[in-house]
N, C-alpha and C positions, 0 to 999 in steps of 0.2 A: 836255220833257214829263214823264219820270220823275219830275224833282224836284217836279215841281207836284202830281202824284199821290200821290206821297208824303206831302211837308210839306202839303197840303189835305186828303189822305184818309184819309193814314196806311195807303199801301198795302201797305207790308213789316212790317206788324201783322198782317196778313189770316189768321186759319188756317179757310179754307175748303181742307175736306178733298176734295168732290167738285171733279175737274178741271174739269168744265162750271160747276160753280156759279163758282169762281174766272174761267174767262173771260167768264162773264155777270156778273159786279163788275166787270170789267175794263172790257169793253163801256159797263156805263151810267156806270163813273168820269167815263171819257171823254167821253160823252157831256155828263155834269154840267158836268166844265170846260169845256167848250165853250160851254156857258150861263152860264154864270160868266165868260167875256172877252166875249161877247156883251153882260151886263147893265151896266147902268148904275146903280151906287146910291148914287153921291158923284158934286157935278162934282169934288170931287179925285181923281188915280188913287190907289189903294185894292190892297194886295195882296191874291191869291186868299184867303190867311186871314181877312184884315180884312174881303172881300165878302163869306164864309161866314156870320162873326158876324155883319154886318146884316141880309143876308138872314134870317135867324136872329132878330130880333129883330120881322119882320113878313114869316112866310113866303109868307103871300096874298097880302098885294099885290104881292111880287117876281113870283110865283109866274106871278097873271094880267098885269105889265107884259110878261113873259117871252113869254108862250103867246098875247099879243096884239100881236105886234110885227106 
């Protein structure tokens, strides 16, 4: 799970000084990737990076496939 947080989020980039704000980025990281192996946006498998950029290229409609499962 680190490496996914990482290489997707660039979490050891992070310089969030207050300690709450860092584990609330923490929190909704997680949360993110969680939604991110959940979504579907190729039928080929697609690394978390490569979902990011689609995702990323028509955030609404991921956005409502996601929040309408």
């Amino acid at each position: 799970m680190h490496w996914h947080l990482d290489v997707t989020f660039r979490e050891d980039a992070n310089k969030a000084i207050d300690k709450k704000a860092a584990q609330n980025l923490n929190i909704i990281r997680k949360w993110c990737l969680s939604i991110l192996k959940m979504a579907e946006v190729s039928r080929h498998k697609l690394s978390m990076k490569k979902k990011r950029y689609v995702i990323g290229l028509r955030p609404i409609k991921h956005l409502e496939e996601v929040l309408f499962l």
